[in-house]
VOLOVEX-687281 format. One line per 2 residues: for each residue x, y, z of N, C-alpha, C, O. Coordinates in steps of 0.05 Angstrom, whole numbers, plus 5000, padded with zeros to 4 digits. Layout:
# residues N
X,Y,Z,X,Y,Z,X,Y,Z,X,Y,Z | ... .
***
This chain:
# residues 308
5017,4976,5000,5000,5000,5000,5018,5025,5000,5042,5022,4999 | 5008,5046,5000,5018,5068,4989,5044,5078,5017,5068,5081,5016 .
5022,5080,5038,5032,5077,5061,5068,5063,5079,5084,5071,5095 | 5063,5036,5062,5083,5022,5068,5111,5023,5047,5134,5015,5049 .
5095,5038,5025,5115,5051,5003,5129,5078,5014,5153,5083,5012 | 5113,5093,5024,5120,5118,5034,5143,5110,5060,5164,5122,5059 .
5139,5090,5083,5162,5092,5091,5182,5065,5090,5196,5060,5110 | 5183,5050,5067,5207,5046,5056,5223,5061,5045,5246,5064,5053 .
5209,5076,5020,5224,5085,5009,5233,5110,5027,5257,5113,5027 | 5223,5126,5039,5231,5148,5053,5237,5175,5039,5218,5189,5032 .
5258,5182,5035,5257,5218,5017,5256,5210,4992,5251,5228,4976 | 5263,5170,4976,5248,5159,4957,5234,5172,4937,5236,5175,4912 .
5211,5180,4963,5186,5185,4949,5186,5208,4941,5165,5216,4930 | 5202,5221,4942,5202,5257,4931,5198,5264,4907,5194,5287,4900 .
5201,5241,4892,5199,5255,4860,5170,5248,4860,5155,5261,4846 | 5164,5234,4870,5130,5235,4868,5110,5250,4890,5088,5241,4898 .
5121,5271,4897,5110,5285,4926,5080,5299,4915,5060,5300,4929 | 5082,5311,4888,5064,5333,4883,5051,5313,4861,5047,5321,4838 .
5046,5285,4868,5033,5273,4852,5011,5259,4880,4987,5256,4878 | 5025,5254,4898,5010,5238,4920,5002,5256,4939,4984,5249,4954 .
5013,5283,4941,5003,5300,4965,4982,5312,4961,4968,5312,4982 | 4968,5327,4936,4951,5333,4931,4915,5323,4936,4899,5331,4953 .
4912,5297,4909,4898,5282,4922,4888,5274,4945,4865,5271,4953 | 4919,5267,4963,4905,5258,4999,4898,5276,5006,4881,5272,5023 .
4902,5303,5000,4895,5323,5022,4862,5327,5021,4848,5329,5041 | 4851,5330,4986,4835,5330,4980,4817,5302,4996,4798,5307,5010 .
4823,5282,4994,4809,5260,5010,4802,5262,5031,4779,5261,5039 | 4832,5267,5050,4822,5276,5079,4807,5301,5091,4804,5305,5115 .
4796,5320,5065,4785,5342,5078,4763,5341,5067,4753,5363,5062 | 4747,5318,5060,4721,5307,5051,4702,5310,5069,4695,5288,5079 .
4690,5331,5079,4669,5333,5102,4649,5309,5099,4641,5303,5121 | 4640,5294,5081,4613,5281,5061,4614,5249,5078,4616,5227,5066 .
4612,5251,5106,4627,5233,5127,4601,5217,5137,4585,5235,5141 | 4592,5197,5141,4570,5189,5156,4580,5180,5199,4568,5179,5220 .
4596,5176,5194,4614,5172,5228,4611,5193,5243,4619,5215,5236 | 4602,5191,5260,4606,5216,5283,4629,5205,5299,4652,5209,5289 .
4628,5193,5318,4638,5171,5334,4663,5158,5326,4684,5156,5339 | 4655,5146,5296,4683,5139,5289,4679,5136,5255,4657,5138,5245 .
4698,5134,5243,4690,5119,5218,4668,5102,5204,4670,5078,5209 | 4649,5110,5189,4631,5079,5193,4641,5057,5178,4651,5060,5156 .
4638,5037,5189,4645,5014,5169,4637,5016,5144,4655,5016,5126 | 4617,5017,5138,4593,5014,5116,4598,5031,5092,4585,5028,5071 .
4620,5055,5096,4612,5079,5079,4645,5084,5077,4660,5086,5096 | 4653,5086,5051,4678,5084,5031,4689,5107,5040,4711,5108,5052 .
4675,5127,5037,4674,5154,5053,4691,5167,5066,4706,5186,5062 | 4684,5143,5095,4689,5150,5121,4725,5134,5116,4747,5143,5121 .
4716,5111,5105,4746,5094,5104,4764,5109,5098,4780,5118,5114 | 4764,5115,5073,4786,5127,5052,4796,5160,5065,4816,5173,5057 .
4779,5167,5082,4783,5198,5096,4804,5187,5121,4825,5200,5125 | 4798,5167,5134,4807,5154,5147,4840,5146,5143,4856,5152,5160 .
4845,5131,5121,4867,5117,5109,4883,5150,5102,4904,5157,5111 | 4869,5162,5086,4882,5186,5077,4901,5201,5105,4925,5209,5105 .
4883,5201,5124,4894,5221,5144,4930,5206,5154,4952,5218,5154 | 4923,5176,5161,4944,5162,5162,4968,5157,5140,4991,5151,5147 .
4961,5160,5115,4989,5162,5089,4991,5191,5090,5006,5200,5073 | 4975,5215,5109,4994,5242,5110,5009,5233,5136,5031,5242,5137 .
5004,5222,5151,5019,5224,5167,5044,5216,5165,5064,5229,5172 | 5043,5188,5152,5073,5181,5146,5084,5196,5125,5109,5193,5123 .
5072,5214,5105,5085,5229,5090,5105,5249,5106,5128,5252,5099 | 5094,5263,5128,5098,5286,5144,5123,5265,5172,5135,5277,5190 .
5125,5245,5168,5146,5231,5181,5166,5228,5174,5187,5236,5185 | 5164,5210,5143,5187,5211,5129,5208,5239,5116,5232,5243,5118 .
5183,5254,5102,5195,5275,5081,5188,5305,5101,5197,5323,5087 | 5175,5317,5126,5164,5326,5130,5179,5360,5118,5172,5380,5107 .
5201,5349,5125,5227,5385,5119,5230,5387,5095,5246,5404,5088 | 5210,5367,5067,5199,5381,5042,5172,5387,5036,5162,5386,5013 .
5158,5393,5061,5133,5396,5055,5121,5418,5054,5097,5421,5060 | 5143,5440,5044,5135,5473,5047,5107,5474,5029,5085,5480,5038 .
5111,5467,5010,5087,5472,4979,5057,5466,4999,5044,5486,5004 | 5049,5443,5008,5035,5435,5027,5027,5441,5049,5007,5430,5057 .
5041,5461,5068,5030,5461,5095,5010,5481,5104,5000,5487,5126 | 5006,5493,5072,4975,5514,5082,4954,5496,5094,4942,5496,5116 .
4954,5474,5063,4940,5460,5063,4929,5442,5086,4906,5434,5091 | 4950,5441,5098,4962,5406,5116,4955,5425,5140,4944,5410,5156 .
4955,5451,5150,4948,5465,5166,4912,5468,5174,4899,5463,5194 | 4904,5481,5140,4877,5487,5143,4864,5454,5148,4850,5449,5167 .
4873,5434,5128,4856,5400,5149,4864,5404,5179,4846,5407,5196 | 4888,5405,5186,4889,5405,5217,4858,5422,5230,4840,5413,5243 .
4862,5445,5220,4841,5462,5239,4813,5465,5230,4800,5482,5242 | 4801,5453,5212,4775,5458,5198,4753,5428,5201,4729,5424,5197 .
4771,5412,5209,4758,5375,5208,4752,5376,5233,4769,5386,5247 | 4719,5367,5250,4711,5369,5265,4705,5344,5284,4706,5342,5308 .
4696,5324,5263,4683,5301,5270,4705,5289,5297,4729,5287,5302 | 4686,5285,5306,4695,5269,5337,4709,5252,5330,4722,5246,5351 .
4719,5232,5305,4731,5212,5318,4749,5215,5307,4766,5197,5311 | 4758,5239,5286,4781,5246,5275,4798,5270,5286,4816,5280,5272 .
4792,5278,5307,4803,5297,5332,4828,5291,5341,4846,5308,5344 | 4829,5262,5345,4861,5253,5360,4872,5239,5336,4889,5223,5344 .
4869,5238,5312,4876,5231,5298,4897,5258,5278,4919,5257,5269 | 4876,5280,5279,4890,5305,5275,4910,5313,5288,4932,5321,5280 .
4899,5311,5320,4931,5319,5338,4943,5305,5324,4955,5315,5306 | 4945,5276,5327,4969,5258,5328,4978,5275,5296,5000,5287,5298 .
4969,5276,5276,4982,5291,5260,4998,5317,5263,5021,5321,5255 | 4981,5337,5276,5002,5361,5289,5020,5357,5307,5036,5375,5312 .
5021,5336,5320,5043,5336,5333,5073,5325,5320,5096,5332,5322 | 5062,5307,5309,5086,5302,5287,5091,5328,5261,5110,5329,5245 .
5076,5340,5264,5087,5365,5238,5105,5374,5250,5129,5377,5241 | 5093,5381,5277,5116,5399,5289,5140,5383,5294,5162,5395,5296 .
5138,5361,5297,5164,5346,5306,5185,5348,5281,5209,5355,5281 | 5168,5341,5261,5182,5328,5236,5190,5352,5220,5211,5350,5207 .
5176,5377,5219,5175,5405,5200,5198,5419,5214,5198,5417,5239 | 5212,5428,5207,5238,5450,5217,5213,5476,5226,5195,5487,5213 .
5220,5479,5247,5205,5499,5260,5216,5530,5240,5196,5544,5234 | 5237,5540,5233,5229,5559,5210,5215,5561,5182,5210,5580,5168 .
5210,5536,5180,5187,5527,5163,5166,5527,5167,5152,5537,5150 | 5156,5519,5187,5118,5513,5210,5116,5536,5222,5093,5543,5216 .
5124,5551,5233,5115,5577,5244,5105,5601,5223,5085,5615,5227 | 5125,5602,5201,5114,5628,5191,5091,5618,5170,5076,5632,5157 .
5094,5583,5171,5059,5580,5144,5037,5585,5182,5015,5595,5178 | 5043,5579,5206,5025,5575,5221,5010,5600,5225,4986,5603,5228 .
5038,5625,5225,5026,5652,5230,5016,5662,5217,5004,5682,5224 | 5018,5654,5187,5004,5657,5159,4972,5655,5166,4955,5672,5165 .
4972,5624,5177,4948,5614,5183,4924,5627,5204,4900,5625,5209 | 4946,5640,5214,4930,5654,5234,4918,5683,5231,4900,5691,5245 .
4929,5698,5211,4916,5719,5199,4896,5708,5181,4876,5722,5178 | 4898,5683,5168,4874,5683,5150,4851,5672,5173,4831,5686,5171 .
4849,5653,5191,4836,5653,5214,4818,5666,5222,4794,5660,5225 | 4833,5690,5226,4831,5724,5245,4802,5724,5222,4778,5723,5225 .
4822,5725,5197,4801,5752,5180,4773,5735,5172,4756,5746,5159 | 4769,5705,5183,4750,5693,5174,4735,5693,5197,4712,5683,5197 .
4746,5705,5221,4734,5705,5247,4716,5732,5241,4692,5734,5245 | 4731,5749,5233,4720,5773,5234,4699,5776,5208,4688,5798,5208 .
4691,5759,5186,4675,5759,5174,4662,5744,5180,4647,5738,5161 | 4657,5728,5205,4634,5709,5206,4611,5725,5213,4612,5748,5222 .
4586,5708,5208,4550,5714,5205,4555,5720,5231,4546,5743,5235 | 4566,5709,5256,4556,5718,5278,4543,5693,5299,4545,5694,5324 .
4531,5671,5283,4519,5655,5296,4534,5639,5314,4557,5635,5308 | 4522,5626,5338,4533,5612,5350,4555,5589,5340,4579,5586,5344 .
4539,5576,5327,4553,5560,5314,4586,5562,5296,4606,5549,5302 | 4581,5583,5271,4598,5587,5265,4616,5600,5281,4638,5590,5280 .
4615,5624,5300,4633,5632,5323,4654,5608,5325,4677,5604,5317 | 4630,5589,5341,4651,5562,5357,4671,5546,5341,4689,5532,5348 .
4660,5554,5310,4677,5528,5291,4703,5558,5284,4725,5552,5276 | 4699,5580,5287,4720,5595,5285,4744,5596,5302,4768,5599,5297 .
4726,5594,5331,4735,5592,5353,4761,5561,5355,4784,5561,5364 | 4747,5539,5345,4763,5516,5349,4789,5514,5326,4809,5501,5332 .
4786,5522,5310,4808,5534,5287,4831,5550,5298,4855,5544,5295 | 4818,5575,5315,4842,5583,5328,4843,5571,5352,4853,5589,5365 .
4840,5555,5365,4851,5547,5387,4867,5523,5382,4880,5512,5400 | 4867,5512,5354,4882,5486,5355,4902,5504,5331,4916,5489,5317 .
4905,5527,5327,4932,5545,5322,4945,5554,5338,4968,5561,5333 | 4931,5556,5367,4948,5571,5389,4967,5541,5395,4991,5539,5395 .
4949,5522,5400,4969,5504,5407,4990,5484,5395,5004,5466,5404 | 4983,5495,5364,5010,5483,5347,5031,5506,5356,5055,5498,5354 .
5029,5525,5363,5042,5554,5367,5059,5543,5394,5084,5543,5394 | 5046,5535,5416,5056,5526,5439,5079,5509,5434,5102,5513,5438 .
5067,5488,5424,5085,5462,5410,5107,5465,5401,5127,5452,5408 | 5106,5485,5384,5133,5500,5357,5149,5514,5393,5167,5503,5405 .
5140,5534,5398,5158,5548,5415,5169,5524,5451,5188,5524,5467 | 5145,5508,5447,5162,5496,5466,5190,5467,5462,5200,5450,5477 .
5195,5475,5430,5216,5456,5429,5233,5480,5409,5243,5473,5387 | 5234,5495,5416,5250,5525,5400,5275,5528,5416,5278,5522,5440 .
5288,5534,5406,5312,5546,5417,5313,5577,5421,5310,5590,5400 | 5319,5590,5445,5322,5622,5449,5322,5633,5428,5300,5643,5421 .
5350,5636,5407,5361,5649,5389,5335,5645,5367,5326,5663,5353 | 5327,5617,5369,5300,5616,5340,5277,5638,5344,5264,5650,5327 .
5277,5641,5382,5254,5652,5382,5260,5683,5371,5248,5698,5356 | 5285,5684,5385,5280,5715,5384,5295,5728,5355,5309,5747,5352 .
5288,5713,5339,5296,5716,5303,5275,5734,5290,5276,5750,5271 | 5248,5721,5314,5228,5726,5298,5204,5744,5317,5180,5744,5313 .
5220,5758,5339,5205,5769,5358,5179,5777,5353,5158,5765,5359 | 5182,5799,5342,5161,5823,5333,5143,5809,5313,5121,5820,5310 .
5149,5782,5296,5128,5779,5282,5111,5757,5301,5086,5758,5298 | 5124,5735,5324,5111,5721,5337,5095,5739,5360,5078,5729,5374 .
5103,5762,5360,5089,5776,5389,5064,5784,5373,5042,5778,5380 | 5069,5796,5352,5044,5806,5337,5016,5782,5330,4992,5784,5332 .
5036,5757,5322,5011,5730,5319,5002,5725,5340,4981,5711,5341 | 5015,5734,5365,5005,5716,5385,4979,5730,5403,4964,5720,5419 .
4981,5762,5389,4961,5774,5402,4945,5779,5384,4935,5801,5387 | 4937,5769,5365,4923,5759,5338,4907,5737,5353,4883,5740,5355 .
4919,5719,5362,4907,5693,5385,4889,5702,5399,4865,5696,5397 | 4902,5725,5423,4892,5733,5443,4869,5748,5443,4853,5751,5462 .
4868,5758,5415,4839,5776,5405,4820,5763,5393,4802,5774,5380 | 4825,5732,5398,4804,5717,5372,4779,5709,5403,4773,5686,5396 .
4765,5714,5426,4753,5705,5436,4743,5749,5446,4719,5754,5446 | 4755,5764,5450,4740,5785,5446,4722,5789,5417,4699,5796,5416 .
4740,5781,5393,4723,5780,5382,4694,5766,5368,4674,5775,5358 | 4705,5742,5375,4673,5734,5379,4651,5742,5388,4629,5744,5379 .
4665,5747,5422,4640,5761,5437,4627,5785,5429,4606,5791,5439 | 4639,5799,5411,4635,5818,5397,4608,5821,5378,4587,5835,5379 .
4622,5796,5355,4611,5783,5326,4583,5774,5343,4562,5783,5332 | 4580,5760,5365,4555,5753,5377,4543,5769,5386,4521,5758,5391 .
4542,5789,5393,4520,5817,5397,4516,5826,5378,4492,5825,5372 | 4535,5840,5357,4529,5848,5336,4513,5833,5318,4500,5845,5300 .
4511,5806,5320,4493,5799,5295,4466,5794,5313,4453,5775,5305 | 4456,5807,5337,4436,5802,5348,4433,5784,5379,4416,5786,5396 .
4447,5773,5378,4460,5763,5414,4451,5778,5438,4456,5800,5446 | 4439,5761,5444,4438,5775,5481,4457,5770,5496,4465,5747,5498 .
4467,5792,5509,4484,5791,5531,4487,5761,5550,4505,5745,5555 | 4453,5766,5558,4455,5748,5571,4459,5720,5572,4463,5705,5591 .
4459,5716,5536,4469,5695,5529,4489,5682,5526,4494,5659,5521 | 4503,5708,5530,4541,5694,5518,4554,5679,5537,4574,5666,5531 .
4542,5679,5565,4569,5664,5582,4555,5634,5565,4572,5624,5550 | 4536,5624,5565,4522,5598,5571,4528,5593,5533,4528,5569,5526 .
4530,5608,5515,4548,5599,5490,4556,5611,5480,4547,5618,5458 | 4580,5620,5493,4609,5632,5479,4630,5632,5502,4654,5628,5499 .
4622,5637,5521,4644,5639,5555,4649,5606,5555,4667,5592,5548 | 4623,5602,5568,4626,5578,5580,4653,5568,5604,4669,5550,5600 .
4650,5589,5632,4663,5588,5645,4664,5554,5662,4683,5547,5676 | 4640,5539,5657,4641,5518,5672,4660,5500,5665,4662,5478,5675 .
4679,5513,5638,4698,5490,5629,4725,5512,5646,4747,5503,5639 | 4726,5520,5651,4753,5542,5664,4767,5521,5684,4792,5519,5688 .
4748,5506,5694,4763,5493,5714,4791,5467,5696,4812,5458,5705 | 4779,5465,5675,4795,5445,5666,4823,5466,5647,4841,5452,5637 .
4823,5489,5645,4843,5501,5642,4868,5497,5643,4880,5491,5622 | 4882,5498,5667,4902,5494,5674,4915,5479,5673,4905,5458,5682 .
4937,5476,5665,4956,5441,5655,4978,5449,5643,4979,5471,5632 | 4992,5437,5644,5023,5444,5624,5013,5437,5597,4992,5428,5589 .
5035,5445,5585,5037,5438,5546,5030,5420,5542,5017,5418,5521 | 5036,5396,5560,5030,5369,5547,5004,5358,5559,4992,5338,5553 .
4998,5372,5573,4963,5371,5585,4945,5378,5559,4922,5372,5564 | 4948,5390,5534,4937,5399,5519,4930,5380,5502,4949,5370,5489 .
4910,5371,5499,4899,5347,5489,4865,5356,5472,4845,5363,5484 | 4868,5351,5433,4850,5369,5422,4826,5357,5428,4809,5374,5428 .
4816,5332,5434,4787,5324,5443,4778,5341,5463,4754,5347,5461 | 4793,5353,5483,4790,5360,5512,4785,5391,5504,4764,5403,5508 .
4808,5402,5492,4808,5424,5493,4807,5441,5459,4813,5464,5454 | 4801,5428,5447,4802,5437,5419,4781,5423,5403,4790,5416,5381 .
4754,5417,5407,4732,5401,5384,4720,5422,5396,4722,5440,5379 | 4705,5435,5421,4686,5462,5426,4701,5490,5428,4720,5496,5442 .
4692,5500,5417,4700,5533,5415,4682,5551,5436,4659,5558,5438 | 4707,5554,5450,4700,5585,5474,4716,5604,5475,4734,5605,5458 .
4716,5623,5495,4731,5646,5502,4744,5642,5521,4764,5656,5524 | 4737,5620,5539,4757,5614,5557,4775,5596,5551,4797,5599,5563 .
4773,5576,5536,4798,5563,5526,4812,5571,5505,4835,5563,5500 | 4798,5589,5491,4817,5601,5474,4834,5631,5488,4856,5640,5481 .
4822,5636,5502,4842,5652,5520,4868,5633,5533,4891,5642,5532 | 4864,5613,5541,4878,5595,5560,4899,5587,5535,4922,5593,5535 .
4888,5573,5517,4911,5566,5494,4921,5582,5489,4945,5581,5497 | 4915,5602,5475,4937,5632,5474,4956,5637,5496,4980,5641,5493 .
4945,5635,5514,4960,5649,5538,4988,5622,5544,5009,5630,5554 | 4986,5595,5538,5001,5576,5535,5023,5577,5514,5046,5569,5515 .
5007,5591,5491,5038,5595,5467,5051,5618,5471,5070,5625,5457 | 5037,5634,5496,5047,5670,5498,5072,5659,5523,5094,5670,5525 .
5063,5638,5537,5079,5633,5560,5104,5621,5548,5127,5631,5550 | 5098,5592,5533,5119,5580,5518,5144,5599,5503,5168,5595,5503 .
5129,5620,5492,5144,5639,5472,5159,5655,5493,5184,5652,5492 | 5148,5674,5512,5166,5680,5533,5183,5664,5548,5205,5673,5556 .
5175,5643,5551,5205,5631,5574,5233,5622,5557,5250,5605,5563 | 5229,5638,5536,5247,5631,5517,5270,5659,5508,5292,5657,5497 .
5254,5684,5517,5269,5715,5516,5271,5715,5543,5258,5705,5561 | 5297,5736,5541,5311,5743,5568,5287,5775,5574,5274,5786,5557 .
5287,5782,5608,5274,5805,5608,5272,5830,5600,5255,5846,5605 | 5291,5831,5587,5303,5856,5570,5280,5854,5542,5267,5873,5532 .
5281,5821,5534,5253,5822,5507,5229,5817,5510,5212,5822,5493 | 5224,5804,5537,5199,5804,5546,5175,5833,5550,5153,5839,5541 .
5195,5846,5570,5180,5878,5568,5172,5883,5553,5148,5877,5554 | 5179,5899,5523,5157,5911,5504,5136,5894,5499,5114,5903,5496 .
5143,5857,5496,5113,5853,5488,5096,5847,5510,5073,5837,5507 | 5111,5854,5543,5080,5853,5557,5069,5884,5561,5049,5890,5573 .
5093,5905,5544,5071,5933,5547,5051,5932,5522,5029,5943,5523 | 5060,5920,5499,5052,5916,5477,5020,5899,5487,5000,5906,5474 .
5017,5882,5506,4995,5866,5506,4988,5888,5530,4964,5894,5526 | 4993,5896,5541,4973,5916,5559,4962,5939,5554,4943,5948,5567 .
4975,5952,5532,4966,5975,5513,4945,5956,5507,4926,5959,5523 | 4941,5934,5487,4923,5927,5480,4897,5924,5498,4875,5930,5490 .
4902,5917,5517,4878,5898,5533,4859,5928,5547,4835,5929,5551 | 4880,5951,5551,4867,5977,5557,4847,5996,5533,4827,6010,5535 .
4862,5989,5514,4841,6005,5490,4842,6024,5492,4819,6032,5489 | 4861,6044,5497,4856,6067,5498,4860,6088,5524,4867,6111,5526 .
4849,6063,5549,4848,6077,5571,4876,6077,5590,4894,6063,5582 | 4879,6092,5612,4899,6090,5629,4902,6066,5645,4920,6050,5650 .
4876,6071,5653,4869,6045,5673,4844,6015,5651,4826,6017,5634 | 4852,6003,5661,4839,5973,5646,4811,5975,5660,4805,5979,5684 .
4797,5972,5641,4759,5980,5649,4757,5996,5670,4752,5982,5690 | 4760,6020,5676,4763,6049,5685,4732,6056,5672,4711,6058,5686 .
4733,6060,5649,4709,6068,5645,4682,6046,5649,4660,6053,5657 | 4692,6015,5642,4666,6004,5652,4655,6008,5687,4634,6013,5700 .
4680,6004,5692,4684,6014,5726,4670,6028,5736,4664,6020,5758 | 4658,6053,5728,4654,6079,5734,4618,6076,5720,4603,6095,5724 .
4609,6057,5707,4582,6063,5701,4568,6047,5729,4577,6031,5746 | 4543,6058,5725,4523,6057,5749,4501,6036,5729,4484,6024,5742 .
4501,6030,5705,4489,6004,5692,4492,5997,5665,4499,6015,5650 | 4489,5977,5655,4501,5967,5630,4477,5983,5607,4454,5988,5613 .
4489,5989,5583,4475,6004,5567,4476,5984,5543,4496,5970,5538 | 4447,5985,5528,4450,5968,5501,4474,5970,5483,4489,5953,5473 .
4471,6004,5482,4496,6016,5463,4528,6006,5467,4548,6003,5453 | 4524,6005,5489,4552,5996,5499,4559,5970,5507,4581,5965,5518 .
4546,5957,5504,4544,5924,5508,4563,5912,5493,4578,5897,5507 | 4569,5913,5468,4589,5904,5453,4614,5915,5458,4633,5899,5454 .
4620,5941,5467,4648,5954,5470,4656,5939,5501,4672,5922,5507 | 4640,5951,5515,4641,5937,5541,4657,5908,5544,4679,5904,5554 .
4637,5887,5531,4644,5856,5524,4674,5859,5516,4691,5850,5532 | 4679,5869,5497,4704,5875,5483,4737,5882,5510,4757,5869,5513 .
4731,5901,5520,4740,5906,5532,4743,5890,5559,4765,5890,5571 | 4724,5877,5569,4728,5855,5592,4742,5840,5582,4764,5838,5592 .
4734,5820,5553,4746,5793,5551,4779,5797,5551,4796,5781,5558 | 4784,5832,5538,4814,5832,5535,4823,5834,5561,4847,5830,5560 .
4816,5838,5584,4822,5839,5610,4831,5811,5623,4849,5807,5639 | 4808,5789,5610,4808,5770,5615,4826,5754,5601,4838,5734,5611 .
4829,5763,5576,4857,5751,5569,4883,5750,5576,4897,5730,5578 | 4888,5772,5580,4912,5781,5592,4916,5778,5630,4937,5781,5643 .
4892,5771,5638,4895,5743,5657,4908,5718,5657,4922,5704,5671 | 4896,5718,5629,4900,5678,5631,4934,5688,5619,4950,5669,5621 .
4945,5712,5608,4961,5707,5606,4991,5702,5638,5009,5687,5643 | 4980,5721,5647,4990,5734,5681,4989,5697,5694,5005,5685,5709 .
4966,5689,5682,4973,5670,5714,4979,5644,5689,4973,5622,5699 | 4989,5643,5662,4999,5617,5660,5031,5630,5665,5047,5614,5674 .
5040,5652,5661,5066,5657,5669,5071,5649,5695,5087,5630,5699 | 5057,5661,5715,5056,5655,5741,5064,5618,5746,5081,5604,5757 .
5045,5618,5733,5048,5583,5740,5078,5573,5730,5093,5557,5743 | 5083,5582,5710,5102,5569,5687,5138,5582,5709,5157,5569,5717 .
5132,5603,5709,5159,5613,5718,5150,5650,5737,5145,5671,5726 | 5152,5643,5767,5137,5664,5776,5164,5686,5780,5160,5708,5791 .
5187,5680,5774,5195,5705,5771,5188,5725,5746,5182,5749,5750 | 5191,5716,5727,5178,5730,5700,5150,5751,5697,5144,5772,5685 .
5138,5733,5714,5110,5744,5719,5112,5766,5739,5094,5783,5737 | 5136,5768,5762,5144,5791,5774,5144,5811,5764,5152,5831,5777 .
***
């Protein structure tokens, strides 16, 4: 099988890369699935989406440090395939990208990935639904992001400071903006903790890098885990600059989270009750508060002098 050709032969297969990579990709990103649960037996479908995902994998094992042409691609399947039973099947694929891809290769298609993300975040209808499937896109980019920076070397990180500080608060703005996108297209307030917050998953937050597991934390889209994953590749990426490079980007992320103001919700602070008009700016402005929490206390956790 194709599979068992791919790792015999090994970099072998290179003259035939842009004959076999195409195709699978196309296979494996076949939504037209009858399996929730798992694969169905019954349906060619589900198989061959199946088989596909596994001959990328060993493609991305053997040859992975020629797979520039490919990794938009190999990125957008990572983050767009939903079905439950192909969740740990995707990690197990991102985790080998990153193993197998030369991290100056995977970071700048990832940060790529994350502006087009952003801008699909910011054109969504608004609906719950789509929010969450935006939402789970970027949160299983924050944590290929974690991944890449937690097997980086100093000098790699800081090659690329200013463009990883800039993606990373690209991350950190993708759960204000939802909350946003969900009032504006008609959302009640009072609706957003119970689908878009969803603080009753906060408790399961906390964990190191390798606690990050996409069934758990990456098939539902919120604001609190996508705050939390961000705040994991913001931590990873810092414990890697000395404090001299850390400073600008935590004034850089506190300018942000203030918007303008001196003090961080100063002005929500100071109202006597919530106004329709202001319901969306408001939202906006908390969640960035709340981001830049989860960033404060995964530092904290991670290394509490830094967080000093």
């Amino acid at each position: 099988c194709l599979q068992t050709a791919i790792e015999q032969l090994g970099r072998g297969i290179m003259e035939r890369l842009n004959d076999i990579a195409p195709p699978l990709l196309q296979m494996a990103s076949s939504r037209e699935c009858k399996g929730k649960k798992g694969p169905a037996a019954d349906d060619a479908k589900d198989l061959v989406k199946a088989r596909a995902l596994q001959v990328i994998q060993a493609l991305v094992k053997n040859v992975g440090a020629f797979l520039s042409p490919f990794l938009k691609d190999i990125l957008q399947l990572l983050t767009t395939q939903l079905l439950p039973w192909e969740t740990p099947m995707l990690e197990d694929l991102g985790r080998d990208l990153v193993a197998c891809v030369p991290a100056r290769l995977l970071l700048p298609a990832v940060q790529s990935a994350v502006v087009a993300a952003e801008q699909d975040l910011s054109s969504a209808a608004g609906g719950e639904s789509e929010l969450a499937v935006c939402l789970v896109r970027m949160q299983r980019l924050a944590s290929l992001k974690a991944w890449i920076f937690a097997q980086a070397t100093p000098d790699f990180v800081s090659s690329g400071l200013e463009v990883s500080a800039n993606a990373l608060l690209r991350l950190l703005s993708a759960g204000p903006k939802a909350a946003v996108q969900f009032l504006q297209s008609g959302g009640e307030v009072d609706d957003l903790t119970s689908k878009l917050l969803k603080p009753e998953q906060s408790g399961k937050i906390v964990g190191s890098i390798a606690a990050v597991n996409w069934p758990e934390r990456c098939s539902v889209g919120t604001v609190f885990q996508m705050h939390a994953l961000s705040a994991e590749a913001f931590t990873q990426f810092a414990l890697r600059l000395d404090l001299e490079q850390i400073r600008p980007c935590m004034r850089q992320l506190l300018d942000w989270a203030r918007d303008g103001q001196a003090v961080a919700l100063a002005k929500q602070g100071s109202k006597k009750g919530a106004s329709e008009d202001g319901s969306a700016t408001d939202t906006d402005v908390a969640c960035r508060f709340l981001a830049v929490l989860s960033v404060m206390r995964a530092l904290a956790s991670a290394a509490p002098g830094i967080s000093e």
